[in-house]
N, C-alpha and C positions, 0 to 999 in steps of 0.2 A: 308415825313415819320416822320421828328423828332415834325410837329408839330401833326400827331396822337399821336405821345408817348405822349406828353405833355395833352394830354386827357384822357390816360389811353386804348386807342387801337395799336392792333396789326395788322398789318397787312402780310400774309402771302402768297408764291404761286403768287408771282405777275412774269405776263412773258407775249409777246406780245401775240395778237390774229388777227384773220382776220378781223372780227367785232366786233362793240362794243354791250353790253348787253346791252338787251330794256326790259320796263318795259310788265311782264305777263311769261317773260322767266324762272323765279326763278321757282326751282320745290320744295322747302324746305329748310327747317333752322336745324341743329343741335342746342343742349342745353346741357351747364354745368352748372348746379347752384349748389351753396351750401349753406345748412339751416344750422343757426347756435342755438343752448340754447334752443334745443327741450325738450317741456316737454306735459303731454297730455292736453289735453282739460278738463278744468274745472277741476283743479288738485289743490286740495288745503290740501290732505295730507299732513302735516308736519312730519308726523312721518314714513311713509313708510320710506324704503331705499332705497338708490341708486340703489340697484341691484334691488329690484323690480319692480323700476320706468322703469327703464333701458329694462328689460325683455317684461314690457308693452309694450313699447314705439315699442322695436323691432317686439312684433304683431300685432300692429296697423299701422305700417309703411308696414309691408310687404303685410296685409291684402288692404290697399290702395293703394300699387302699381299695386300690381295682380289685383286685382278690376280695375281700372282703365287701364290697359295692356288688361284685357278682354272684358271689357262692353264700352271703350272710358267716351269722356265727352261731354258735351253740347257745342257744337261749335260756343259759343257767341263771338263776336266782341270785345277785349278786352280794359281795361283803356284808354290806351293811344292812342288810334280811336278817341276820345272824347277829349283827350285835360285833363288829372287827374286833377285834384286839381284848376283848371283853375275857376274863378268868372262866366263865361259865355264862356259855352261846345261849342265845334266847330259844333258841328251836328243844336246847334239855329240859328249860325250864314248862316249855307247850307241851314236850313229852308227859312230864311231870300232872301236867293238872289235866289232858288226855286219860292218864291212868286214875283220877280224881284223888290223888294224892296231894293237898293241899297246902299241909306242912312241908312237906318234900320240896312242893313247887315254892313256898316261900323263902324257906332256907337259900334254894340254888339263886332264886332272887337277890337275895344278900349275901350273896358270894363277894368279899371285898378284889381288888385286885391287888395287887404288889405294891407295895407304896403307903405312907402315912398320910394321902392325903384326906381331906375332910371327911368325904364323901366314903371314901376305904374305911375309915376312922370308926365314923358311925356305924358301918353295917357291920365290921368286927366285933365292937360292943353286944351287938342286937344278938349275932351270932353266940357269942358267949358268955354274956348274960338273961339273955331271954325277956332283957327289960325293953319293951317298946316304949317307953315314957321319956326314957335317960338318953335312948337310941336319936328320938325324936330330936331331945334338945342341943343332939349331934350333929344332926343331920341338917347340911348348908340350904337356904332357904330356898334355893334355884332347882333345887332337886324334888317335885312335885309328884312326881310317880310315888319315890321313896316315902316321902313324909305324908302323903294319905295315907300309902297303907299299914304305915307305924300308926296314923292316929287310930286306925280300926282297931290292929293289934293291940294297942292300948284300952279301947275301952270296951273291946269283944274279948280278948285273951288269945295264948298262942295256939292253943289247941286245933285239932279242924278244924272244926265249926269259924272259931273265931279268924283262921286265915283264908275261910270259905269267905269272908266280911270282907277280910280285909282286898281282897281280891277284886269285888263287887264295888268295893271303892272305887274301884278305876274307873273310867269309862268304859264302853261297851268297845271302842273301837282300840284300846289298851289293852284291853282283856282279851280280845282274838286275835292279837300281833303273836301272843307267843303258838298257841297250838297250829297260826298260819306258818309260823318260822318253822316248825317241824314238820308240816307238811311241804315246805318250799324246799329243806333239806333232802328229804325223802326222792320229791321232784328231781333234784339234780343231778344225787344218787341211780336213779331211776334212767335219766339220758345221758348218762355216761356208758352204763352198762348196756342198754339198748343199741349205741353206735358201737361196743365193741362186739357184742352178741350177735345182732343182725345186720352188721354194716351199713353203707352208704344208701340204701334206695328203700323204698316202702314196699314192706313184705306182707305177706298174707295174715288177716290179722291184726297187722295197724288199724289204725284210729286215724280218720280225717272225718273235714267238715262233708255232708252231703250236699253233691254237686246240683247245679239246676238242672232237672229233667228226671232224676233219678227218684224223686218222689211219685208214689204212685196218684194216680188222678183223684182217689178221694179224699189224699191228704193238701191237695195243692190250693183250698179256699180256705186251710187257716194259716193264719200271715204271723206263726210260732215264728221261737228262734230256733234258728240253724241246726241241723240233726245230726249225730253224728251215724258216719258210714263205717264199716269193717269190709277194709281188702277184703276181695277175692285172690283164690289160686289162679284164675285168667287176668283180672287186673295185676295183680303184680308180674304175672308172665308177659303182659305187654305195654307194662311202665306207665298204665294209665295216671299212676301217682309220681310225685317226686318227692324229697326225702322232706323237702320244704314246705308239703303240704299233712305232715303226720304229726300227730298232736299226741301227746302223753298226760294222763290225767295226774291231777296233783289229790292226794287222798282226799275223801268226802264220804258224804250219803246215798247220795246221788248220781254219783260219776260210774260209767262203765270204763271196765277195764280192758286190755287189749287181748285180743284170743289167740293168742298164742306165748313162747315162751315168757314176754314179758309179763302176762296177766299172774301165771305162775313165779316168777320175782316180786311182784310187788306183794302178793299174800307170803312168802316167805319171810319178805324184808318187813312188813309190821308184824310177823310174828317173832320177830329177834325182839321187838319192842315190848314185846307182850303185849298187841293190840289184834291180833286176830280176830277178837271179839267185839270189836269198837264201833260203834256207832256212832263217830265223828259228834255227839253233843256230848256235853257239860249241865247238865240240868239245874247243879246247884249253881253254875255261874252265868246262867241266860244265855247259854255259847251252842251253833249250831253251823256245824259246815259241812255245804251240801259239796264241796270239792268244785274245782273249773278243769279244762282242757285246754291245753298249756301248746303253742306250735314245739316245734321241735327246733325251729332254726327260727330268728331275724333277723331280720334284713334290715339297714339304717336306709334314709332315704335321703335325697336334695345334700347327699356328701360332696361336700368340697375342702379343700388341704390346700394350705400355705405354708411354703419351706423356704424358713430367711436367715439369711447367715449377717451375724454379729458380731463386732468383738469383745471379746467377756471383757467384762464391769459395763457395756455401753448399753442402753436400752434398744436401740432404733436399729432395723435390719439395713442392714450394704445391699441387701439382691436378696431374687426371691424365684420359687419355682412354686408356681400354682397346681392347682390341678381335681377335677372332680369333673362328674355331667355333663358341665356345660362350658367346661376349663379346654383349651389350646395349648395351653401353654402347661406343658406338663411332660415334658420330654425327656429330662429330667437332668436340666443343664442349668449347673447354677451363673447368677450374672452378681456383676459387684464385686469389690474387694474389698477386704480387711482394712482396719485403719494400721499404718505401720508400724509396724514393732509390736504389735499385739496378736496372741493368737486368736484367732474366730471359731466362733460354736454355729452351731443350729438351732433353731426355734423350728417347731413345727404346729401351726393352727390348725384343728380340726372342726368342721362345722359340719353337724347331720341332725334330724330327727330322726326318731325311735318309737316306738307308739308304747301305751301304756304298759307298766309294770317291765319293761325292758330296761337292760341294765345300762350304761355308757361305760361303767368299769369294766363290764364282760367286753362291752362292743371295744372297749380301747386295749383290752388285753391281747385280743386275735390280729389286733393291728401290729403290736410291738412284739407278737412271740415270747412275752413275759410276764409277771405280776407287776403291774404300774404300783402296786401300793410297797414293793420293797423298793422302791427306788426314791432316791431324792432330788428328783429333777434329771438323774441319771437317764434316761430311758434307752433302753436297747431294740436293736433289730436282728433276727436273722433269719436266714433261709429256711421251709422246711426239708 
């Protein structure tokens, strides 16, 4: 416990159980965040005033919450799937041992980033001496992934075979992060082009879940999961679907593809990879993926927004405009004043659920019209 605190986590609700939780159990995540030094998008009046900035701010926050509370977002795969900031994205490195290029996939592995620190240090070494021993007694002891798979490399060699080892070091659930990162990329890839290709509504062709009644009567005594259905040319001429019910597969074994132009993107787009041929396993690395079906949109749930105006250095909000579900008070009039001679900012609280594998980056990026991760505490808003 005290070395979470020493991290800055809490841990709560801890009590025995009968078993232990396995990975696909999770049905969702809760979210508290808080934006700090909001001001709107491409705001470069000096002269307005606070209260009118303030007054803005409150209808463009509430307008992007409701907005987004109603219509969801683009249920893309978020930063940190990929590996943020990272010299070489984890999704190249799953391309890599995809192709069963093992060396390849190690090397990209030990890609340093920019910087002498420890961590860059060691895997430059590794890189350009080939000595996994020397790399080893480089490499900071916090760093576990790294230093298994130096110790393989060490006493298998760097060859295949031996970064085949070193691979298998990992855990199992280490070892499918990366060829999952290149099928998450593919995915995103994938519904982007889809919204600009076939627009706003589900077309002939899509992929959704099979609705109840649509099975036929000698399938309906096995209690399977959920089937997937392919639009018709009548359903999508009478909107039996909505855009929020169309699901895109993320590459597998086992996944059906969409029949029509996207089924043909998606076999175009792995054959830029050189993976036409691929049968989503790994044989020498125990790796097997049968592919999921992915919504196209999510929707956050139980959202509710706090917007409190402070004045900078002060912690504690002057006033406040609430607003979500079950909020009144969301009109978008702020109350309280500044303390004097100081100017005041905005804080704005965000509280919603998200169900599994959904992102809060994605969800909070469709809220502010921006990349929350270039900003520092900056966050903007604007119209579309």
């Amino acid at each position: 416990m005290a070395e979470f605190e020493k991290r800055g986590m809490r841990l709560s609700q801890i009590r025995s159980v009968s078993e232990p939780l396995r990975l696909g159990r999770l049905q969702g995540n809760h979210f508290d965040l808080v934006v700090r030094g909001l001001r709107p998008h491409g705001s470069n009046d000096t002269h307005s005033s606070d209260a009118n900035t303030h007054t803005r701010l409150a209808a463009l926050v509430k307008e992007a919450v409701e907005n987004v509370e109603a219509r969801g977002f683009v249920n893309y795969y978020g930063p940190q799937r990929f590996g943020s900031g990272q010299s070489v994205q984890s999704d190249r490195v799953g391309l890599a041992l995809l192709k069963d290029d093992m060396v390849g996939a190690v090397r990209l592995f030990f890609t340093p980033e920019e910087g002498d620190d420890p961590q860059s240090h060691a895997k430059r070494h590794f890189l350009q001496t080939d000595n996994a021993k020397e790399s080893l007694a480089l490499m900071p002891l916090s760093k576990a992934r790294e230093r298994l798979m130096l110790r393989a490399l060490n006493r298998y060699g760097t060859g295949p075979d031996g970064c085949a080892q070193a691979w298998l070091s990992l855990p199992h659930s280490m070892r499918v992060f990366y060829p999952h990162a290149y099928c998450s990329r593919v995915w995103n890839e994938a519904v982007a082009h889809r919204l600009t290709a076939l627009g706003h509504s589900a077309r002939r062709g899509d992929l959704v879940w099979m609705q109840e009644g649509q099975k036929k009567l000698e399938d309906t005594a096995e209690p399977s999961t959920p089937q997937i259905h392919v639009v018709t040319d009548q359903e999508e001429e009478e909107g039996v679907y909505s855009l929020g019910q169309v699901l895109l597969p993320m590459p597998g074994n086992t996944v059906k593809y969409p029949e029509n132009a996207m089924g043909t993107w998606y076999q175009e787009r792995l054959a830029r990879d050189g993976l036409e041929e691929c049968r989503f396993r790994v044989g020498s690395l125990k790796l097997n993926l049968p592919g999921c079906y992915r919504p196209l949109l999510a929707f956050p749930r139980e959202l509710h927004y706090q917007l409190q105006r402070s004045a900078r250095g002060e912690g504690g909000g002057r006033g406040e405009v609430t607003g979500g579900s079950n909020s009144r008070r969301s009109d978008g009039q702020m109350n309280g004043t500044a303390a004097e001679g100081k100017q005041d900012s905005l804080t704005l609280t965000l509280n919603f659920d998200l169900e599994s594998s959904c992102y809060a980056t994605i969800c909070l990026r469709e809220i502010m019209k921006c990349d929350p991760r270039r900003g520092r505490g900056t966050l903007l808003w604007e119209r579309e």
